[in-house]
VMD Tcl script that builds the backbone (N, CA, C; Angstrom):
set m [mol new atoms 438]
animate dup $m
set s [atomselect $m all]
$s set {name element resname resid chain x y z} {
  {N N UNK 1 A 26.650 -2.938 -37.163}
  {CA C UNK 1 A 25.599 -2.080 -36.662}
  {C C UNK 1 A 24.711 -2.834 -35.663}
  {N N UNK 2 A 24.492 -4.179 -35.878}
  {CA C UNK 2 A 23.668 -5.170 -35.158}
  {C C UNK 2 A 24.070 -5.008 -33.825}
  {N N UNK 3 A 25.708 -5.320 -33.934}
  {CA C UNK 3 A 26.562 -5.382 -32.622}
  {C C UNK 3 A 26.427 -3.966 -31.770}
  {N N UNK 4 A 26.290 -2.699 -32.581}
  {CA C UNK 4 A 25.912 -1.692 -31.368}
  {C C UNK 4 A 24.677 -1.552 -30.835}
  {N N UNK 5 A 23.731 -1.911 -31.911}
  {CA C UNK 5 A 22.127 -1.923 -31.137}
  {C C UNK 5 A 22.745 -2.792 -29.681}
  {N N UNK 6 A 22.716 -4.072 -29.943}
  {CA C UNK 6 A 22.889 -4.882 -28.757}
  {C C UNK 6 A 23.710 -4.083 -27.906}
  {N N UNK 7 A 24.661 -3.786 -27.936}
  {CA C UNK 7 A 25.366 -3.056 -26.640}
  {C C UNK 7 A 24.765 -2.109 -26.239}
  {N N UNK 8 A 24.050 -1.153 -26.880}
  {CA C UNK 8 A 23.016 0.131 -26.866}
  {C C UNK 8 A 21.747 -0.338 -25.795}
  {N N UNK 9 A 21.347 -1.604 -26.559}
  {CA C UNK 9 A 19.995 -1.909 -25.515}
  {C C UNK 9 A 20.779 -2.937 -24.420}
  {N N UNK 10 A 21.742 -3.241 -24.252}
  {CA C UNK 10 A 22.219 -3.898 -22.615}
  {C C UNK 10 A 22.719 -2.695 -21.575}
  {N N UNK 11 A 23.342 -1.634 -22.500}
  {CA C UNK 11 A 23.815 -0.396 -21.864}
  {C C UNK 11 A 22.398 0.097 -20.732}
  {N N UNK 12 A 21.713 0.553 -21.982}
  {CA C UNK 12 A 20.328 1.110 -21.677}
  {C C UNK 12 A 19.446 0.528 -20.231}
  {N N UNK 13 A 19.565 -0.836 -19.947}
  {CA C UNK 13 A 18.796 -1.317 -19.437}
  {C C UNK 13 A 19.203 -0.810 -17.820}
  {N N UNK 14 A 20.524 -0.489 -17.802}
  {CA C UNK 14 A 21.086 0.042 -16.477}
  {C C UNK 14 A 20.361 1.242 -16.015}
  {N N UNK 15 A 20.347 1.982 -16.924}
  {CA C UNK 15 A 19.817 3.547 -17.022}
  {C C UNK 15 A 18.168 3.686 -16.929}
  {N N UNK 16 A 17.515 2.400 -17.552}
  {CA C UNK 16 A 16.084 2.381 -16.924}
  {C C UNK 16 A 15.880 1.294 -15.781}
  {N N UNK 17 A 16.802 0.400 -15.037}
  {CA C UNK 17 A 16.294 0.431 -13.985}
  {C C UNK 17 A 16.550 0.824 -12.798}
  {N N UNK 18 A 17.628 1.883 -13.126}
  {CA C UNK 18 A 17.812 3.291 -12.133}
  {C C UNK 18 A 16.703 4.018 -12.054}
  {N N UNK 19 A 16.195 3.920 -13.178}
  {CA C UNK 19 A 14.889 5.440 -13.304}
  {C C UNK 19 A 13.584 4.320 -12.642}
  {N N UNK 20 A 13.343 3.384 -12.984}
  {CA C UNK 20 A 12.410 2.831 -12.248}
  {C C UNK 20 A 12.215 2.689 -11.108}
  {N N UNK 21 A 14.211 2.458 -10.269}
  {CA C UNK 21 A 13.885 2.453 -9.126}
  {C C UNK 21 A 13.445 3.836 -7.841}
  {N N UNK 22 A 13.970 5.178 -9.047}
  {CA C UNK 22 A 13.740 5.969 -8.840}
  {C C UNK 22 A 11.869 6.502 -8.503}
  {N N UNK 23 A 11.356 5.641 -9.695}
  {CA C UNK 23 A 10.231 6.450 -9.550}
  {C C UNK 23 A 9.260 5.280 -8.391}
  {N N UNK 24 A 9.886 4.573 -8.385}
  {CA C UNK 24 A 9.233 3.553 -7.086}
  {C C UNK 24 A 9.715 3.869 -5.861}
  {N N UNK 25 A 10.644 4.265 -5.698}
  {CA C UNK 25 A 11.304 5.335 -4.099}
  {C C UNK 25 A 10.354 7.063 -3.841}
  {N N UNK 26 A 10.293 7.182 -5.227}
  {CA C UNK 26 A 9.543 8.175 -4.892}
  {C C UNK 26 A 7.402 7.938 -4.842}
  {N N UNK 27 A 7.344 7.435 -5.776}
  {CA C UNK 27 A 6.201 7.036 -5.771}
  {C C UNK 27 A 5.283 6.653 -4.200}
  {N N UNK 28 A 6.562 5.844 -3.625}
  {CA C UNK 28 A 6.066 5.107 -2.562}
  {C C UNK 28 A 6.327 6.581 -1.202}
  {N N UNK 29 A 7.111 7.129 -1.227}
  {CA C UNK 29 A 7.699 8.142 -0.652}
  {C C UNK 29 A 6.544 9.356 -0.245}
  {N N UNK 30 A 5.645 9.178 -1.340}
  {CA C UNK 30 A 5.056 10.894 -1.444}
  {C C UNK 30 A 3.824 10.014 -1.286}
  {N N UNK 31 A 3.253 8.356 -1.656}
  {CA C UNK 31 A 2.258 7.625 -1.365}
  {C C UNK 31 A 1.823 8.239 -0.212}
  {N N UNK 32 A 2.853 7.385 0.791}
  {CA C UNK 32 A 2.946 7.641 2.153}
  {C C UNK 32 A 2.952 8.509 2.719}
  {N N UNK 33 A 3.645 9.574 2.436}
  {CA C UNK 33 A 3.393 10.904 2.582}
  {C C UNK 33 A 2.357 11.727 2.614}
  {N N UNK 34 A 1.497 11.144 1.672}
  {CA C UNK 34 A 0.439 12.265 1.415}
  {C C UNK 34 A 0.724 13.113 0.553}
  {N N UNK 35 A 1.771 13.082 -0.338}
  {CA C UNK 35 A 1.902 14.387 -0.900}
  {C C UNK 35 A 1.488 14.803 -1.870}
  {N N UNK 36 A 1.454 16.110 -2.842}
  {CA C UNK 36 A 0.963 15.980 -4.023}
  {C C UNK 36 A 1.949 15.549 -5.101}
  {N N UNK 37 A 1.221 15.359 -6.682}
  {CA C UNK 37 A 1.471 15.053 -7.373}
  {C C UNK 37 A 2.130 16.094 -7.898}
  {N N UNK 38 A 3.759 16.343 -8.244}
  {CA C UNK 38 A 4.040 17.522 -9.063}
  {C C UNK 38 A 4.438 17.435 -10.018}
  {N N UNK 39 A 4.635 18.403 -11.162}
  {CA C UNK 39 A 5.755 18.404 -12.878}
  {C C UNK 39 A 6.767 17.666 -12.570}
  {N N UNK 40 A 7.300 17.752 -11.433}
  {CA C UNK 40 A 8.659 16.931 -11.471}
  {C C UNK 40 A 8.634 14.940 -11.568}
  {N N UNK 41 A 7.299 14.972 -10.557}
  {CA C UNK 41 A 7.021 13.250 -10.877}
  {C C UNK 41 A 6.604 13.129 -12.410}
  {N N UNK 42 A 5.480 14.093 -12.635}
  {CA C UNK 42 A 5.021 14.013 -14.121}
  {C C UNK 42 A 6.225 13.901 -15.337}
  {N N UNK 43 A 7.260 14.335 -15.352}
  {CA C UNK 43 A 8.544 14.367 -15.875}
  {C C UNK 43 A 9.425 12.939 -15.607}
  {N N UNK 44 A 9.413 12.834 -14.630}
  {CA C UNK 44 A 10.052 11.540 -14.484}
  {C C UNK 44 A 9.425 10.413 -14.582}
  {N N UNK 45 A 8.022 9.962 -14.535}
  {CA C UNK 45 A 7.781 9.394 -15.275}
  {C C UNK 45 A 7.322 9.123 -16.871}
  {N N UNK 46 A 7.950 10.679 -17.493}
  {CA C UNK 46 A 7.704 10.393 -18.601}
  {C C UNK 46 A 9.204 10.075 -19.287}
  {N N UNK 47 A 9.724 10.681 -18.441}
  {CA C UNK 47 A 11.223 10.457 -19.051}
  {C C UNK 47 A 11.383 8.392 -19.355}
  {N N UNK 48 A 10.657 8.008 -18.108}
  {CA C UNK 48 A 10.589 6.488 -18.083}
  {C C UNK 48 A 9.808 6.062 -18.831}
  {N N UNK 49 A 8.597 6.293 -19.264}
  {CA C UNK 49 A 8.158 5.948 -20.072}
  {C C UNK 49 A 8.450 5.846 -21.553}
  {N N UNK 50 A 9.563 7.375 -21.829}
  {CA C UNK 50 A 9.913 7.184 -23.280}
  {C C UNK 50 A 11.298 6.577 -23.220}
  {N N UNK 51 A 11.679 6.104 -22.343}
  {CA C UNK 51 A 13.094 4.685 -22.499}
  {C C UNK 51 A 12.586 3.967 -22.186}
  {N N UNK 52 A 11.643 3.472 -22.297}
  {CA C UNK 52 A 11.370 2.271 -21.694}
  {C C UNK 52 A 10.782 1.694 -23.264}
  {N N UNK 53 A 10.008 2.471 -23.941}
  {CA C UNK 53 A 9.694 2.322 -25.471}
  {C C UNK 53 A 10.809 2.411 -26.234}
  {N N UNK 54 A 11.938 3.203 -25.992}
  {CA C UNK 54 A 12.999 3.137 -27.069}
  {C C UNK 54 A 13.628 2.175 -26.575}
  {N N UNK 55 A 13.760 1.293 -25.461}
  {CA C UNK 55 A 14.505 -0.055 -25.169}
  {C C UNK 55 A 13.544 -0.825 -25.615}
  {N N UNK 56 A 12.263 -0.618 -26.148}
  {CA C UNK 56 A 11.349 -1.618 -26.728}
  {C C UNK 56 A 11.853 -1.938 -28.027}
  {N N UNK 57 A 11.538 -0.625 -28.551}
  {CA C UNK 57 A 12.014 -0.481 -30.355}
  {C C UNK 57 A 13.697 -1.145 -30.394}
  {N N UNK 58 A 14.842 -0.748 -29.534}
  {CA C UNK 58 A 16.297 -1.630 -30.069}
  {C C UNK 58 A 15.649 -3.026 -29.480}
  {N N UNK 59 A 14.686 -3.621 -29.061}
  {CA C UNK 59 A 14.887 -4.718 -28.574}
  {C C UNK 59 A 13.981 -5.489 -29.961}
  {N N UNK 60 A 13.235 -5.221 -30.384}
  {CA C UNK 60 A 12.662 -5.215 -31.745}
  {C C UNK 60 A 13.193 -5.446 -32.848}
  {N N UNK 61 A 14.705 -4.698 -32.965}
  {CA C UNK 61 A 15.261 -4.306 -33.968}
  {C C UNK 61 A 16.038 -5.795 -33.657}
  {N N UNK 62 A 16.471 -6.238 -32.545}
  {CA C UNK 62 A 17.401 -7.181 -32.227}
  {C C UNK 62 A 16.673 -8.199 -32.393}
  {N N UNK 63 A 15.274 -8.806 -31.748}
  {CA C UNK 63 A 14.233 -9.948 -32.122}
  {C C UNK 63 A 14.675 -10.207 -33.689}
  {N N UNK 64 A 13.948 -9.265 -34.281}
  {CA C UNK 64 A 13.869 -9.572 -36.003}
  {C C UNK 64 A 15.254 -9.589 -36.503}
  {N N UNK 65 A 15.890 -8.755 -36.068}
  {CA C UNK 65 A 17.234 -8.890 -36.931}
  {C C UNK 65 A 18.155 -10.442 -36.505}
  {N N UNK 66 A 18.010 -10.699 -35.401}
  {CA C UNK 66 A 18.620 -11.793 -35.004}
  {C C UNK 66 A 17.866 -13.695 -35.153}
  {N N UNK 67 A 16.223 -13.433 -35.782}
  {CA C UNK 67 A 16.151 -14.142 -35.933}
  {C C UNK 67 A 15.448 -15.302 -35.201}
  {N N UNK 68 A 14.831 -14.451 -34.089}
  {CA C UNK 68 A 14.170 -15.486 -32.866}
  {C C UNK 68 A 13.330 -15.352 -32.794}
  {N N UNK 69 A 12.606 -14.890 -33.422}
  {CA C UNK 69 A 11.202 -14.653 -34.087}
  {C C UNK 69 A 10.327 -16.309 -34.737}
  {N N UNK 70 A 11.491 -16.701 -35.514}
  {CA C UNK 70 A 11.274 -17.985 -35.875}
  {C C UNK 70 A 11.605 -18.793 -35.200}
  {N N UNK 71 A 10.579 -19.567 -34.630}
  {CA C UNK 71 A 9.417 -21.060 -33.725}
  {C C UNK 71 A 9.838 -21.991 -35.186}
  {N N UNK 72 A 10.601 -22.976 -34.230}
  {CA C UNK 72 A 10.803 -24.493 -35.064}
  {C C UNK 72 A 10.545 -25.198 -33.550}
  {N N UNK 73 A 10.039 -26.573 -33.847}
  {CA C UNK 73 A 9.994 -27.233 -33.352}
  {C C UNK 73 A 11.625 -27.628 -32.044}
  {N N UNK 74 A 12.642 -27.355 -32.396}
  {CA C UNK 74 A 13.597 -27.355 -31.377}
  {C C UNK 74 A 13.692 -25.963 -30.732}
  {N N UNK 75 A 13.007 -25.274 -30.861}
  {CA C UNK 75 A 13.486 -23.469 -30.324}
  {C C UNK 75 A 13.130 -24.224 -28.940}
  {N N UNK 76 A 12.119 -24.380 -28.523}
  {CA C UNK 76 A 11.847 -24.639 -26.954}
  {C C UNK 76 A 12.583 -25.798 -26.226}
  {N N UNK 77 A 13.411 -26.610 -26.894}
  {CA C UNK 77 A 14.246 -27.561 -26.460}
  {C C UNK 77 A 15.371 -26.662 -26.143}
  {N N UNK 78 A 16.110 -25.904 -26.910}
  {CA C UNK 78 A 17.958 -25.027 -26.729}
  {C C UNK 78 A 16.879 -23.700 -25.652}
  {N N UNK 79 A 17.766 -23.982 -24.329}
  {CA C UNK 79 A 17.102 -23.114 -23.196}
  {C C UNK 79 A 17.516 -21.357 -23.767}
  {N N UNK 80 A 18.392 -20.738 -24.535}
  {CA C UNK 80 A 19.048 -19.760 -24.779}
  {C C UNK 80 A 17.615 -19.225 -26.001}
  {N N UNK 81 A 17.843 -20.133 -27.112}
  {CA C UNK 81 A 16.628 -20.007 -27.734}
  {C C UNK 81 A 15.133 -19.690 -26.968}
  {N N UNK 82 A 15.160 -20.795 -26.339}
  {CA C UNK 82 A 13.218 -20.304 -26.143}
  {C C UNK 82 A 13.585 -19.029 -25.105}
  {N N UNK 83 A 14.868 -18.497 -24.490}
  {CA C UNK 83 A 14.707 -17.538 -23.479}
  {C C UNK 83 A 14.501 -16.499 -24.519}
  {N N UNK 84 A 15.415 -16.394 -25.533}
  {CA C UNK 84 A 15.275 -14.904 -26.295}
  {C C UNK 84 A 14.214 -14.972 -27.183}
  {N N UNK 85 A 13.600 -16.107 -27.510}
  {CA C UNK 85 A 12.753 -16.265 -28.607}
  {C C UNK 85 A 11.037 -15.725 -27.940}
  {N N UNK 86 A 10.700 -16.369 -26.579}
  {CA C UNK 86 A 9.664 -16.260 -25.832}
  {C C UNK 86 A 9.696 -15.464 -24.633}
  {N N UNK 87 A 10.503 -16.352 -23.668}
  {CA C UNK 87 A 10.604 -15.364 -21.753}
  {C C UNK 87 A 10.430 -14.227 -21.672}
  {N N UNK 88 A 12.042 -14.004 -22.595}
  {CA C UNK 88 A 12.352 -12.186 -22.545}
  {C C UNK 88 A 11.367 -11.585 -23.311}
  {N N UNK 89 A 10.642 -11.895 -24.342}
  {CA C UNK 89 A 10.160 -10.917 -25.212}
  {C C UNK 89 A 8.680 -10.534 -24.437}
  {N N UNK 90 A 8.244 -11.801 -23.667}
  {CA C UNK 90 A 6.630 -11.823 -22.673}
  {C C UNK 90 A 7.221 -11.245 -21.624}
  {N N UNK 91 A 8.157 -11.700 -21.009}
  {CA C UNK 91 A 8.425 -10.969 -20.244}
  {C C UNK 91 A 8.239 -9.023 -20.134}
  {N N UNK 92 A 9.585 -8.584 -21.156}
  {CA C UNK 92 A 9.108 -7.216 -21.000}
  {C C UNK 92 A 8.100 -6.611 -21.814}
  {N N UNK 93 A 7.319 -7.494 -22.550}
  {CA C UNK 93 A 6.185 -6.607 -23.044}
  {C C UNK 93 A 5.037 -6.687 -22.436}
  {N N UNK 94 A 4.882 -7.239 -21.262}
  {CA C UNK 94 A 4.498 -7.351 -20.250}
  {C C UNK 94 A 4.849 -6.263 -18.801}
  {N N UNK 95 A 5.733 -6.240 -18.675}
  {CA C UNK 95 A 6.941 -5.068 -17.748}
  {C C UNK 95 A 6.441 -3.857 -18.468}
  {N N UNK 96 A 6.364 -3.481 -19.813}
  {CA C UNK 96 A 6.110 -2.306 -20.960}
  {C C UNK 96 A 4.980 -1.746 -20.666}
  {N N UNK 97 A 4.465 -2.819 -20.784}
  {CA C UNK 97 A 2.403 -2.626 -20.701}
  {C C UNK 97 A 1.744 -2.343 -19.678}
  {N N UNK 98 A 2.568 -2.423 -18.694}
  {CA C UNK 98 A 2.299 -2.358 -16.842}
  {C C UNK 98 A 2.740 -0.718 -16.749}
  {N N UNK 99 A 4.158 -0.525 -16.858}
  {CA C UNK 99 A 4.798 0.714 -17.102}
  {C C UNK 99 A 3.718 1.932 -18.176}
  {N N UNK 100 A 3.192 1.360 -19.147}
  {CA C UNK 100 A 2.992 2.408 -20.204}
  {C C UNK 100 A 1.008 2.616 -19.403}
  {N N UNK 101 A 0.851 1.280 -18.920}
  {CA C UNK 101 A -0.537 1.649 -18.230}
  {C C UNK 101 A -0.613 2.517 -16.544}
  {N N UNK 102 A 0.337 2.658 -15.853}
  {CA C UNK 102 A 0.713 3.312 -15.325}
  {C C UNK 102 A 0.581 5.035 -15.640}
  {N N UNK 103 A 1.601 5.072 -16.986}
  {CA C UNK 103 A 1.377 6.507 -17.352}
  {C C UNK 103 A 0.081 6.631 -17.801}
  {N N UNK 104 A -0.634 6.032 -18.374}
  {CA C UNK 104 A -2.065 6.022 -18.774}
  {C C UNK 104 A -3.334 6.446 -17.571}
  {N N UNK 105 A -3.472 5.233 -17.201}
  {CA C UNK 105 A -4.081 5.420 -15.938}
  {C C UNK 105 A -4.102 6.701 -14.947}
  {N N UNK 106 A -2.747 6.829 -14.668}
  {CA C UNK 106 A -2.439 7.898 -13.606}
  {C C UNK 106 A -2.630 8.837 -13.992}
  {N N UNK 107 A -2.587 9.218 -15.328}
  {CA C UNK 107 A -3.182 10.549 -15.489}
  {C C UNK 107 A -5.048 11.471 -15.553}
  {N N UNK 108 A -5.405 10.060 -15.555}
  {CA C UNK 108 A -7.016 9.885 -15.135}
  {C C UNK 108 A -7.348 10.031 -13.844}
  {N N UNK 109 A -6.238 9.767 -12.841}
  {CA C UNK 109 A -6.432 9.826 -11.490}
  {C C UNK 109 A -6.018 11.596 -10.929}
  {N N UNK 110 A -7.078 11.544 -10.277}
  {CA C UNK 110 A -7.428 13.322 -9.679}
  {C C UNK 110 A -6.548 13.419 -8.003}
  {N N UNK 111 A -6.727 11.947 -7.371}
  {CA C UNK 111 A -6.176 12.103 -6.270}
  {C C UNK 111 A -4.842 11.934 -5.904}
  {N N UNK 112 A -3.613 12.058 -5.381}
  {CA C UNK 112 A -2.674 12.543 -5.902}
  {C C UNK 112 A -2.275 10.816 -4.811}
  {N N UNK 113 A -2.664 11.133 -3.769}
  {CA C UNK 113 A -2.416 9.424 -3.041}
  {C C UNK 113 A -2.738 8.197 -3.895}
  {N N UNK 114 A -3.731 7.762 -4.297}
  {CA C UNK 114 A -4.421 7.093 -5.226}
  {C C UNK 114 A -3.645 6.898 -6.451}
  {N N UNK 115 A -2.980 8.268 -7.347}
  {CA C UNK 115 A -2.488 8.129 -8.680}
  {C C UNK 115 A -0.519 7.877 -8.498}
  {N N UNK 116 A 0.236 8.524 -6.779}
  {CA C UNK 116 A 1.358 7.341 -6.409}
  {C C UNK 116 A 1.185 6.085 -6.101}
  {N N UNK 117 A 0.413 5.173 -5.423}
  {CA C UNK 117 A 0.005 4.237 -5.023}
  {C C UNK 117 A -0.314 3.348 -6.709}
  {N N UNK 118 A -1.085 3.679 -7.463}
  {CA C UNK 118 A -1.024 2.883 -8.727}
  {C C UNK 118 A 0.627 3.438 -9.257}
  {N N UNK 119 A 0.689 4.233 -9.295}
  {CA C UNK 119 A 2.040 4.137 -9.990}
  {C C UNK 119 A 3.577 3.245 -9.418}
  {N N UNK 120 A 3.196 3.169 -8.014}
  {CA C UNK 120 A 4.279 2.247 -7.022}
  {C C UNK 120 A 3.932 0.995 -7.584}
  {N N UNK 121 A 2.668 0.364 -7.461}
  {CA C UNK 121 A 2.014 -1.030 -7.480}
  {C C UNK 121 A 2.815 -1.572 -8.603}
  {N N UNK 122 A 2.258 -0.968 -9.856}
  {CA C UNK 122 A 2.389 -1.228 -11.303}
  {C C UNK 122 A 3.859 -1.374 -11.659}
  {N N UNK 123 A 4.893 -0.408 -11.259}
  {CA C UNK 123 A 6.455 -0.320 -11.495}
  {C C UNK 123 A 6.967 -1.128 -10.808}
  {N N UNK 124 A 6.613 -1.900 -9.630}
  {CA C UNK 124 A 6.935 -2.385 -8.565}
  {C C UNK 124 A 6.779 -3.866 -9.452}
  {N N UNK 125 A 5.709 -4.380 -9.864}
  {CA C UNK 125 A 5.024 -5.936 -10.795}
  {C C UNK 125 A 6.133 -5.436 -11.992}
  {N N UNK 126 A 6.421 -4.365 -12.465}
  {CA C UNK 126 A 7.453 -4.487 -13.805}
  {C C UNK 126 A 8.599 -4.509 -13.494}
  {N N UNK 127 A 8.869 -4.426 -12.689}
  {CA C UNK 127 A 10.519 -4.344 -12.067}
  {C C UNK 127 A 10.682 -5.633 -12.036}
  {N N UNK 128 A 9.783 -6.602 -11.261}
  {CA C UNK 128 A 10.111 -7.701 -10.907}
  {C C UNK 128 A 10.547 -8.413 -12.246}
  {N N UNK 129 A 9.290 -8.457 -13.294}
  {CA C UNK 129 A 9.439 -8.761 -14.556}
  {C C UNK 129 A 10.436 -8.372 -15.190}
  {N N UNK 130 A 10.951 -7.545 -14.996}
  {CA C UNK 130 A 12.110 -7.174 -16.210}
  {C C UNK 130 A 13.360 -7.681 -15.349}
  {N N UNK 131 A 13.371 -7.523 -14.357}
  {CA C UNK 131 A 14.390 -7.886 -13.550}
  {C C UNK 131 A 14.827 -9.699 -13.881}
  {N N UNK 132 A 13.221 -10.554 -13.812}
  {CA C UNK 132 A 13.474 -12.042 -14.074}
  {C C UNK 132 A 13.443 -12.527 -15.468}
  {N N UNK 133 A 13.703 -11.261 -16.625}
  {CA C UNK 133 A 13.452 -11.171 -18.101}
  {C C UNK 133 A 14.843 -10.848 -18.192}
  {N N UNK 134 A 15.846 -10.228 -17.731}
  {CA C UNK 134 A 17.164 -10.070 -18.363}
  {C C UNK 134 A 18.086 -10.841 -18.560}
  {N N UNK 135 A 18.479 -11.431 -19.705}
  {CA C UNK 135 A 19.794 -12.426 -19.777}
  {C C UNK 135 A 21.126 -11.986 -19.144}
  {N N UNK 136 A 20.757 -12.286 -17.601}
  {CA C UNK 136 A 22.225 -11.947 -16.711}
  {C C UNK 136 A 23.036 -12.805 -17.380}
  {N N UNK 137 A 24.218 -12.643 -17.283}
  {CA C UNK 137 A 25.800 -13.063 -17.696}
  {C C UNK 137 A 25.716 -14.153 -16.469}
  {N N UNK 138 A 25.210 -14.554 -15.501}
  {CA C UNK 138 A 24.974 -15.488 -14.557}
  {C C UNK 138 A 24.024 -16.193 -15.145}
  {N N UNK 139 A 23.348 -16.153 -15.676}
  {CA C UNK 139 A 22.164 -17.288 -16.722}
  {C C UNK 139 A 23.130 -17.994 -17.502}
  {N N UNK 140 A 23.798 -17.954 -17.891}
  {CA C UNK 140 A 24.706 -18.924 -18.961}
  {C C UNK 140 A 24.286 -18.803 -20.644}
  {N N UNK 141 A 23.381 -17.538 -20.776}
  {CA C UNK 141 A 23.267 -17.059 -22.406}
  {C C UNK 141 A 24.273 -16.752 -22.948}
  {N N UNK 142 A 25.433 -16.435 -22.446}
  {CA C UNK 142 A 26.664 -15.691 -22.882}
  {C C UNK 142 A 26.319 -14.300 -23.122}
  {N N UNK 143 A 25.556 -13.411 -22.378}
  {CA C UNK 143 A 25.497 -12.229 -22.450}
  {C C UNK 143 A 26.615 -11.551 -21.336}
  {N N UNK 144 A 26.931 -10.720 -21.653}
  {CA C UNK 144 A 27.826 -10.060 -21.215}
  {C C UNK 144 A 27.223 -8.695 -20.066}
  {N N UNK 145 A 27.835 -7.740 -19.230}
  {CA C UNK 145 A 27.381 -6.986 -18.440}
  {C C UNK 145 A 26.815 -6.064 -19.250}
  {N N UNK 146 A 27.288 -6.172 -20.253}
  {CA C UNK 146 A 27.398 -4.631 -21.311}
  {C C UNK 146 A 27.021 -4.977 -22.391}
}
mol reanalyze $m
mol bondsrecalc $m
mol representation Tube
mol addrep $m
Protein backbone atom coordinates (compact mmCIF):
# COMPACT_ATOMS: atom_id res chain seq x y z
CA UNK A 1 0.00 0.00 0.00
CA UNK A 2 3.10 2.25 0.92
CA UNK A 3 4.36 1.48 -2.64
CA UNK A 4 1.09 2.99 -4.26
CA UNK A 5 0.88 6.11 -2.12
CA UNK A 6 4.44 6.77 -3.49
CA UNK A 7 3.58 6.20 -7.08
CA UNK A 8 0.18 8.12 -6.44
CA UNK A 9 2.09 11.21 -5.06
CA UNK A 10 5.06 11.08 -7.98
CA UNK A 11 2.12 10.49 -10.51
CA UNK A 12 0.28 13.46 -9.01
CA UNK A 13 3.00 15.88 -9.07
CA UNK A 14 2.79 15.94 -13.05
CA UNK A 15 -0.87 16.84 -12.91
CA UNK A 16 -0.21 19.79 -10.42
CA UNK A 17 2.46 21.28 -12.18
CA UNK A 18 0.43 21.38 -15.30
CA UNK A 19 -2.32 23.12 -13.31
CA UNK A 20 0.13 25.56 -11.86
CA UNK A 21 1.52 26.26 -14.97
CA UNK A 22 -1.78 26.77 -16.12
CA UNK A 23 -2.88 29.15 -13.64
CA UNK A 24 0.41 31.25 -14.05
CA UNK A 25 -0.22 31.53 -18.04
CA UNK A 26 -3.37 32.62 -17.22
CA UNK A 27 -2.96 34.67 -14.24
CA UNK A 28 -0.27 36.60 -16.00
CA UNK A 29 -2.45 36.65 -19.29
CA UNK A 30 -5.63 38.44 -17.92
CA UNK A 31 -2.85 40.50 -15.37
CA UNK A 32 -1.83 42.09 -18.41
CA UNK A 33 -4.78 42.20 -19.95
CA UNK A 34 -6.77 43.92 -17.72
CA UNK A 35 -9.23 41.49 -17.47
CA UNK A 36 -11.71 40.44 -15.04
CA UNK A 37 -11.65 37.95 -12.56
CA UNK A 38 -14.13 35.04 -13.54
CA UNK A 39 -15.77 31.42 -11.96
CA UNK A 40 -13.61 29.88 -14.32
CA UNK A 41 -10.15 31.31 -12.71
CA UNK A 42 -12.01 30.98 -9.32
CA UNK A 43 -12.35 27.14 -10.20
CA UNK A 44 -9.09 26.61 -11.32
CA UNK A 45 -7.55 27.80 -8.75
CA UNK A 46 -9.40 25.91 -6.50
CA UNK A 47 -9.12 22.85 -8.28
CA UNK A 48 -5.16 23.69 -7.47
CA UNK A 49 -5.49 24.38 -4.38
CA UNK A 50 -7.30 21.12 -3.38
CA UNK A 51 -4.29 18.92 -5.13
CA UNK A 52 -2.00 20.63 -4.01
CA UNK A 53 -3.27 19.67 -0.19
CA UNK A 54 -4.05 16.13 -1.20
CA UNK A 55 -0.30 15.89 -2.59
CA UNK A 56 0.37 17.35 0.91
CA UNK A 57 -1.60 14.69 2.90
CA UNK A 58 0.13 11.40 0.47
CA UNK A 59 3.29 13.23 1.09
CA UNK A 60 2.63 13.04 4.93
CA UNK A 61 1.50 9.69 4.78
CA UNK A 62 4.99 8.87 3.04
CA UNK A 63 7.25 11.28 5.66
CA UNK A 64 5.80 9.24 8.67
CA UNK A 65 5.34 6.05 7.16
CA UNK A 66 8.81 5.94 5.74
CA UNK A 67 10.48 7.19 8.59
CA UNK A 68 12.33 10.53 7.86
CA UNK A 69 10.82 12.20 10.30
CA UNK A 70 13.53 10.85 12.57
CA UNK A 71 16.80 13.43 12.96
CA UNK A 72 19.90 11.31 14.14
CA UNK A 73 22.87 12.82 14.13
CA UNK A 74 23.98 11.15 10.54
CA UNK A 75 20.54 12.12 8.69
CA UNK A 76 22.35 15.39 7.48
CA UNK A 77 25.58 13.61 6.53
CA UNK A 78 23.57 10.66 3.79
CA UNK A 79 22.58 13.60 1.10
CA UNK A 80 19.21 11.30 0.15
CA UNK A 81 18.34 11.41 3.87
CA UNK A 82 18.60 15.06 4.80
CA UNK A 83 16.87 15.67 1.11
CA UNK A 84 13.68 13.68 2.11
CA UNK A 85 14.03 14.19 5.74
CA UNK A 86 14.36 18.32 5.50
CA UNK A 87 14.72 20.10 1.63
CA UNK A 88 11.70 18.43 0.25
CA UNK A 89 9.49 18.63 3.19
CA UNK A 90 10.58 22.92 3.65
CA UNK A 91 10.65 23.02 0.52
CA UNK A 92 6.95 22.25 -0.42
CA UNK A 93 5.44 23.37 2.68
CA UNK A 94 6.68 26.35 1.80
CA UNK A 95 5.49 26.07 -2.19
CA UNK A 96 1.88 24.96 -0.09
CA UNK A 97 1.78 28.03 2.01
CA UNK A 98 2.54 30.47 -0.89
CA UNK A 99 -0.14 28.52 -3.08
CA UNK A 100 -2.82 28.18 -0.17
CA UNK A 101 -2.02 32.13 0.67
CA UNK A 102 -2.67 33.00 -2.74
CA UNK A 103 -6.18 31.44 -2.54
CA UNK A 104 -6.54 33.28 0.71
CA UNK A 105 -5.47 36.56 -0.04
CA UNK A 106 -7.00 36.83 -3.48
CA UNK A 107 -10.13 36.44 -2.40
CA UNK A 108 -9.90 39.65 -0.19
CA UNK A 109 -8.79 41.39 -3.25
CA UNK A 110 -11.77 43.50 -5.03
CA UNK A 111 -9.54 44.50 -7.98
CA UNK A 112 -9.40 41.97 -10.46
CA UNK A 113 -5.62 43.31 -11.85
CA UNK A 114 -4.24 43.43 -8.34
CA UNK A 115 -5.91 39.86 -7.21
CA UNK A 116 -4.05 38.14 -10.97
CA UNK A 117 -0.89 39.86 -10.30
CA UNK A 118 -0.72 38.35 -6.52
CA UNK A 119 -1.86 35.23 -7.76
CA UNK A 120 1.03 35.14 -10.77
CA UNK A 121 3.74 36.46 -8.12
CA UNK A 122 2.96 33.83 -5.42
CA UNK A 123 2.57 30.54 -7.96
CA UNK A 124 5.39 31.81 -9.84
CA UNK A 125 7.93 31.75 -6.00
CA UNK A 126 6.06 28.09 -5.62
CA UNK A 127 6.78 26.73 -8.78
CA UNK A 128 10.25 27.54 -8.43
CA UNK A 129 10.20 25.80 -4.99
CA UNK A 130 8.58 22.78 -5.80
CA UNK A 131 10.27 22.54 -8.95
CA UNK A 132 13.98 22.69 -6.80
CA UNK A 133 12.07 20.32 -4.02
CA UNK A 134 11.43 17.28 -6.36
CA UNK A 135 13.64 14.20 -6.18
CA UNK A 136 14.32 14.16 -10.06
CA UNK A 137 15.59 10.66 -11.13
CA UNK A 138 18.64 13.06 -12.28
CA UNK A 139 19.41 13.87 -8.46
CA UNK A 140 20.70 10.39 -7.82
CA UNK A 141 17.81 9.56 -4.93
CA UNK A 142 16.82 6.66 -6.99
CA UNK A 143 13.48 8.07 -7.63
CA UNK A 144 12.04 7.10 -10.57
CA UNK A 145 9.79 9.33 -13.28
CA UNK A 146 6.78 7.72 -11.83
Amino acid sequence: MLTGFGHLHSANRYILLALILIVIFTSFSKWRGKQSYSAQDDKLNLITFILTHIQLLLGFILYFAKGWYQFTPSTMKVPALRFFSVEHMVGMLIAIALITLARIKGKKIAEAAKRHKLTFWYYVIALILIIASIPWPFRGFGNEWF
